[in-house]
C-alpha positions in Angstrom: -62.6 152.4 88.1 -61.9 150.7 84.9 -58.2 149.6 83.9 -55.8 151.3 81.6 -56.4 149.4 78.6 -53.2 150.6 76.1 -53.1 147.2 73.8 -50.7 148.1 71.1 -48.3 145.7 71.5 -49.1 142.3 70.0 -47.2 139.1 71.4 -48.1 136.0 72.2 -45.5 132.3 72.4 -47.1 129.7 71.1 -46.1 126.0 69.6 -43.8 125.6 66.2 -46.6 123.8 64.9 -50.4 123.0 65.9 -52.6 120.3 64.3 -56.0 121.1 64.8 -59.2 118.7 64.0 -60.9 115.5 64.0 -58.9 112.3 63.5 -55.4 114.3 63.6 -54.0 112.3 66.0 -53.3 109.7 63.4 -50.1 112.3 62.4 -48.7 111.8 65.4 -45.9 108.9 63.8 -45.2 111.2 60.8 -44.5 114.0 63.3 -42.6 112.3 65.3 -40.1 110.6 63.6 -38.9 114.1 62.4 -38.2 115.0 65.8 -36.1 111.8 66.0 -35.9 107.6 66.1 -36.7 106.9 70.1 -39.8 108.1 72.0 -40.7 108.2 75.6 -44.7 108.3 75.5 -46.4 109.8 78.9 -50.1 109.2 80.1 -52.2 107.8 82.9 -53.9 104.4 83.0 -56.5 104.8 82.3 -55.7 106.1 78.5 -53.0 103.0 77.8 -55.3 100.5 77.8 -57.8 102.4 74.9 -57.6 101.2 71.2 -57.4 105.0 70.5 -53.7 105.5 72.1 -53.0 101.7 70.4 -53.0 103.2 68.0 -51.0 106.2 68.5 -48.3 103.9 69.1 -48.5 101.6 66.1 -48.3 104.6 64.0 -44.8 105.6 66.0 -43.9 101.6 65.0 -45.0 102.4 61.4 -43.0 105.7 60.7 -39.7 103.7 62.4 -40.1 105.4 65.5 -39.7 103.1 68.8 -41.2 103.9 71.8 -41.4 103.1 75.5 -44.3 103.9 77.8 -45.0 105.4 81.3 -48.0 105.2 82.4 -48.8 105.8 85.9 -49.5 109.6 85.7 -51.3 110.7 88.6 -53.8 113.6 88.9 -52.3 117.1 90.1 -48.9 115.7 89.2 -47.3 114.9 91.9 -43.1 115.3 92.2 -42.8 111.4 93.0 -44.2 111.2 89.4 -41.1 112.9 87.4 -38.2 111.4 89.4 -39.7 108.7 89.0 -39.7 108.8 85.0 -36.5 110.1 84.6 -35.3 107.8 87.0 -36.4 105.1 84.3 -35.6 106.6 81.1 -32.1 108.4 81.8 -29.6 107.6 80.0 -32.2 105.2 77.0 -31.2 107.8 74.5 -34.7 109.4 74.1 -35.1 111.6 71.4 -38.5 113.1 71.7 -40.8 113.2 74.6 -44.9 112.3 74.0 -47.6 113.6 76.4 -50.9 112.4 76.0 -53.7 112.8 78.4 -55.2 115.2 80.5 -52.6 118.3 81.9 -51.0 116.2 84.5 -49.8 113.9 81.2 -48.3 117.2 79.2 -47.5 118.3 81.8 -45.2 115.4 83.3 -43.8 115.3 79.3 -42.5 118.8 80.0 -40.8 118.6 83.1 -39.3 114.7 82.1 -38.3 116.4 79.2 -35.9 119.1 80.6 -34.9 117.4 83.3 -33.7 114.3 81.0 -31.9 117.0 78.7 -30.2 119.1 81.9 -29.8 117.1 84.4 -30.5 117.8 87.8 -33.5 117.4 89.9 -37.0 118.9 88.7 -36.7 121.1 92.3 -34.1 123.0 90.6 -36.1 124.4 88.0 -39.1 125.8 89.8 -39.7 129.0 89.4 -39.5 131.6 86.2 -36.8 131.0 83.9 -34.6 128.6 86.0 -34.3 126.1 82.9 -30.7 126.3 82.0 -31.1 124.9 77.5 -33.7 123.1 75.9 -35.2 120.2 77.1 -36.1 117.7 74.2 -38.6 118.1 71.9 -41.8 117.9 73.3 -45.1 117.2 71.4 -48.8 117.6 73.2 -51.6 115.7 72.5 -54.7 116.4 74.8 -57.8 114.3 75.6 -59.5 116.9 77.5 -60.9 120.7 76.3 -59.5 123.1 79.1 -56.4 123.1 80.5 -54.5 124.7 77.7 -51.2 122.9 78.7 -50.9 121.6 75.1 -49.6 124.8 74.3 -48.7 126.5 77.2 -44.8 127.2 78.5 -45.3 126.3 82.3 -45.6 123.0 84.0 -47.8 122.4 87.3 -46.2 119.8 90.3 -47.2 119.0 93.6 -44.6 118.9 95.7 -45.7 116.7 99.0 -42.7 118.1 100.6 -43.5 121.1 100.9 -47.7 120.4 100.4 -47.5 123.0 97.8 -48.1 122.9 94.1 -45.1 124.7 92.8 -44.3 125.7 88.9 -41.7 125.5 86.1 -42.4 128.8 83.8 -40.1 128.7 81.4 -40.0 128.9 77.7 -37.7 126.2 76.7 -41.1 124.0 78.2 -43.0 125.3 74.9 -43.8 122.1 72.9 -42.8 122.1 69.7 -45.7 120.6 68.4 -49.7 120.1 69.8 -52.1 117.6 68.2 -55.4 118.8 69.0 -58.1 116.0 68.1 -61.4 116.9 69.5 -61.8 112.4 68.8 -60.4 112.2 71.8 -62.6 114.1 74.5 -65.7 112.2 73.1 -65.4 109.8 76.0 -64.4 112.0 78.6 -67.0 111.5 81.9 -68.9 114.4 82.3 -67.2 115.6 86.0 -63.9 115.6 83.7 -65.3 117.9 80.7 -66.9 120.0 83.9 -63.8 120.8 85.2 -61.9 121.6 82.0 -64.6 123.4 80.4 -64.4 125.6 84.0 -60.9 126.2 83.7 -60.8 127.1 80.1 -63.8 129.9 81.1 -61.5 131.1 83.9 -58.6 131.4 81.5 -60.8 133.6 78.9 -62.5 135.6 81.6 -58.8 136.2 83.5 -57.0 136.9 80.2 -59.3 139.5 79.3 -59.8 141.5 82.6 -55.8 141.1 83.2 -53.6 143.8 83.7 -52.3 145.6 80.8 -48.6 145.6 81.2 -47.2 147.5 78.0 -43.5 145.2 78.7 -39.7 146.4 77.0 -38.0 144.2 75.0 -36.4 143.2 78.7 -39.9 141.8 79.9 -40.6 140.2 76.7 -37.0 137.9 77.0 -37.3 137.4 81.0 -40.7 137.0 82.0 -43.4 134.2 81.2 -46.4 136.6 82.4 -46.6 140.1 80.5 -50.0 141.1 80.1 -53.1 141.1 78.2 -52.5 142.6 74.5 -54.2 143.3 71.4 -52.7 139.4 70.1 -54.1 137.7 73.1 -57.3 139.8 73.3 -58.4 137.9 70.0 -57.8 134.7 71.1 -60.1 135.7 74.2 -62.8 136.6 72.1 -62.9 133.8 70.0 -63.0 131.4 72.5 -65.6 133.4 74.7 -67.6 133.0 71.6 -67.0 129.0 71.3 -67.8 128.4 74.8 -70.8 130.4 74.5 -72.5 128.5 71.7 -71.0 125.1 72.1 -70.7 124.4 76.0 -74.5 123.6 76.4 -74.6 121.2 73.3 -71.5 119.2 74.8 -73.8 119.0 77.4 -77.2 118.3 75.7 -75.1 115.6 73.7 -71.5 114.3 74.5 -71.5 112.9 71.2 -72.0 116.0 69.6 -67.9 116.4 67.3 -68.8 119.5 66.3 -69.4 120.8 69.8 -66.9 119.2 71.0 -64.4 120.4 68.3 -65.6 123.9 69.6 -65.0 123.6 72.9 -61.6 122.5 72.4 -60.7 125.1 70.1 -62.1 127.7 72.7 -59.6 125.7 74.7 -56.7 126.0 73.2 -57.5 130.0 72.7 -57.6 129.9 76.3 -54.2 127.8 76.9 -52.8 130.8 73.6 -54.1 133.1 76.2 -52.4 132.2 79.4 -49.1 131.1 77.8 -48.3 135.0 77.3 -51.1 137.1 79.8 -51.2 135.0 82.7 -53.9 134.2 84.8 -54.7 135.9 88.1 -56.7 136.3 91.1 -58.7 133.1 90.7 -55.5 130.8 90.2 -53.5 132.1 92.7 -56.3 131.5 95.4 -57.1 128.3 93.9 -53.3 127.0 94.4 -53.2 126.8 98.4 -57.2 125.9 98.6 -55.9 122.4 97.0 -54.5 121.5 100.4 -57.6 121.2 101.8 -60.3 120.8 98.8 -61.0 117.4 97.3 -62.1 119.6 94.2 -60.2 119.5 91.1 -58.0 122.6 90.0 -61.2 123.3 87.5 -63.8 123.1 89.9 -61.7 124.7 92.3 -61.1 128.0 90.0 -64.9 127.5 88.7 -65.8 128.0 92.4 -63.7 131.3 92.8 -64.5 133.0 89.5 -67.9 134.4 90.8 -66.4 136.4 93.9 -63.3 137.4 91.4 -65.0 138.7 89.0 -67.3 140.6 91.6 -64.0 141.7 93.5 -62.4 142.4 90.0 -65.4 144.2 88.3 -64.8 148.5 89.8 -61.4 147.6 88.3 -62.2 146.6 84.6 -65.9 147.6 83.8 -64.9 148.5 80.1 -63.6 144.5 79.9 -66.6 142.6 81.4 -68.7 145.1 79.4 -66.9 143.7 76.4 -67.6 140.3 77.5 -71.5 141.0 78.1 -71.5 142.0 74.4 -69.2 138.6 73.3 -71.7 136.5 74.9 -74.9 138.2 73.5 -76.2 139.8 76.7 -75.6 143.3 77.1 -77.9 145.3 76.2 -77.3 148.3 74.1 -79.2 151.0 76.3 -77.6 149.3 79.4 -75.1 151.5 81.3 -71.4 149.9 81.3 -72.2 148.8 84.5 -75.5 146.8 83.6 -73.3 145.0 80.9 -70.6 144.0 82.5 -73.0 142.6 85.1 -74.8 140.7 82.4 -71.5 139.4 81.1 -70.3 138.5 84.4 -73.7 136.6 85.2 -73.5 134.7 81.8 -70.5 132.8 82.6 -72.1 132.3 85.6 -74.5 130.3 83.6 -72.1 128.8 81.4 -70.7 126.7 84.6 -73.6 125.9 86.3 -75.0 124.3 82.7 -72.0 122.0 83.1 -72.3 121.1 86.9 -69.5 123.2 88.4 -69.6 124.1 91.9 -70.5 127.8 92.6 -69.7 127.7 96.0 -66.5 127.1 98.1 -68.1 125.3 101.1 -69.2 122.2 98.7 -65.1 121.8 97.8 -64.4 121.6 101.3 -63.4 124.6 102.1 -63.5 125.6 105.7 -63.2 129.2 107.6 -60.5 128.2 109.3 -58.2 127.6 106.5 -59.3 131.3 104.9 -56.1 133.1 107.0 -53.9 130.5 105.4 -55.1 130.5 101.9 -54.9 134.5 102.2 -51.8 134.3 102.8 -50.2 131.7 100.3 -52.2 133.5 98.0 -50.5 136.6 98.0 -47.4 134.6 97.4 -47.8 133.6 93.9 -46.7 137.4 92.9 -46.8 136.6 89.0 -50.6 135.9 89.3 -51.2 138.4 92.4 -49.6 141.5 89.9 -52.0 140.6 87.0 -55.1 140.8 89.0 -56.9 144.4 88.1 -58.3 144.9 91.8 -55.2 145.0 94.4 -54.6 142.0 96.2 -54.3 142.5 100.5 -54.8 140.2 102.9 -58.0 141.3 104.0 -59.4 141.4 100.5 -58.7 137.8 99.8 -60.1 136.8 103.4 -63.6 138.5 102.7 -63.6 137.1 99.4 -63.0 133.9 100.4 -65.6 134.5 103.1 -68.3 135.9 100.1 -67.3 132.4 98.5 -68.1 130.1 101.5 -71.1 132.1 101.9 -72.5 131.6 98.5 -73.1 135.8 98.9 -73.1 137.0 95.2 -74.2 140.2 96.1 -72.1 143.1 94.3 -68.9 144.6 96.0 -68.4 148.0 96.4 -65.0 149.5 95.3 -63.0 147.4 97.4 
């Protein structure tokens, strides 16, 4: 039971401007100071204390640009974070806004940066186009190859409050300019390019198999999420393709630029993806399972993708298909069937070579959080609507269940 696949409509939001390559981050004061004479600069710890991001900041000294730094970013960015960085930095006259780091970092530059421009508390603006103007200028520059967030138009908080990781989708978060130096990920630990390079795969493989939505004009100006399309499809492909060849040599050898450089250009084709299609089932489970994992969002979706794509697969043969013949493993005298099982099986591979859990009982997962997760599931509609299989209750508990169980038998059409 293969999806209606009509893609001709091309439309994708994406940065003004995106720097792409070895040693680019060395731009970063040029680009700056067109975007104005006082920066905020956002990152963890961990990152202000390397000669790398030094350096980022002498060149903002060179080009006449001053800057102040926060830098307590904490993983799966939590609320406390942004009040307390606007809390600093309001009313400093800050003219641009400077995330570097892993997503928590760009995404804490986001959300700082339209709440310093609006006002208000970050609380107000969850949800889809809740922003009231533009925030100020933001520009991206990531250390890690998978989360996308360099480029993307959304903005990821835990809220403690509610125990919930909530969202800003909304495109006045857009930066208007990414950095993307592959220099920078040469250092990340292994666990850390893991989990990125497992949420970049589950961005490709979600993009592709995503509902297509055909949107009017209306769509287009009022929703973040509108569906897989013939623009999107080729940044899908291209970075199936990178992640194919290169994800084993990061592997093999860290060291390895080139392979690096490919994996974080199949990156940000992932983060091109998601800015406009969305992601689906995978994400919206993953969302509530962070109350009770210890995984990280990439291992978490990494875990998942196995029983989605199984769950998914009656629903979009023809696309998995297509991915068996992106990754080199279809054979052409296989049924559609046999080839969108291959493909489905090779990225299997893919995040096993780089350690990722296939499992959910190893993230700490338990069956008696599976009603729970069902149901917060099915509450993050803009996700739930682009899944291709139809998302019940039910369906998400014996998935969940197929998960815990390590069963990767094939599903019947659910």
């Amino acid at each position: 039971m293969a999806i209606e696949n009509r893609l001709g409509l091309g439309f994708v939001r994406q940065p003004k401007s995106v720097l792409f390559g070895p040693g680019q981050r060395r731009q970063l004061g040029l680009i700056a100071k067109v975007h104005g004479r006082r920066a905020l600069v956002v990152t963890d710890e961990r990152m202000a204390t390397t000669p790398e991001f030094l350096r980022m900041l002498s060149s903002l000294t060179e080009e006449g640009v001053a800057s102040s730094v926060y830098a307590k970013t904490l993983p799966d960015l939590p609320r406390s974070n942004i009040v307390e960085a606007v809390s600093l930095f309001r009313g400093q006259q800050i003219d641009v806004v400077i995330g570097v780091g892993g997503g928590s970092c760009l995404d804490l530059a986001k959300a700082v940066a339209i709440v310093l421009a609006n006002g208000g508390d970050v609380r107000d603006y969850y949800g889809e186009f809740r922003v009231p103007g533009p925030g100020l200028p933001i520009i991206a520059v990531p250390t890690t190859g998978g989360t996308g967030a360099e480029v993307t138009s959304i903005a990821v908080i835990f809220d403690a409050e509610t125990n919930m990781k909530m969202a800003i989708t909304d495109a006045y978060l857009e930066p208007a300019v990414a950095i993307i130096d592959p220099e920078l990920t040469l250092t990340c630990p292994p666990g850390l390019t893991a989990a990125t390079a497992a949420d970049a795969l589950s961005h490709l493989v979600e993009g592709f198999t995503a509902r297509p939505k055909n949107p009017t004009p209306e769509d287009l100006a009022t929703k973040i999420y509108v569906g897989k399309n013939r623009i999107t499809d080729m940044f899908c492909v291209k970075g199936l393709e990178l992640m194919n060849s290169a994800l084993g040599r990061v592997v093999t050898n860290p060291l390895d630029i080139d392979a690096r450089s490919d994996v974080m250009f199949a990156a940000y084709c992932a983060g091109m993806v998601i800015n406009t299609t969305g992601t689906a089932g995978a994400h919206a489970i993953q969302s509530p399972i962070a109350a009770y994992s210890h995984a990280s969002h990439g291992f978490g979706v990494g875990a998942l993708l196995p029983y989605v794509m199984r769950f998914n697969l009656p629903y979009c043969t023809r696309e998995f298909a297509e991915i068996g013949r992106i990754l080199g493993v279809a054979k052409a005298s296989g049924s559609e069937d046999e080839q969108a099982r291959a493909g489905i099986l090779r990225i299997e591979e893919l995040l096993s070579a780089v350690g990722a859990p296939l499992e959910l009982k190893s993230i700490g997962v338990k069956p008696e959080h599976f009603s729970q997760i069902a149901t917060q599931a099915l509450k993050a509609s803009r996700l739930v609507l682009n899944n291709p299989a139809p998302m019940t209750i039910d369906n998400v508990t014996a998935l969940l269940r197929r998960g815990y169980a390590n069963d990767r038998t094939w599903w019947s059409d659910p």
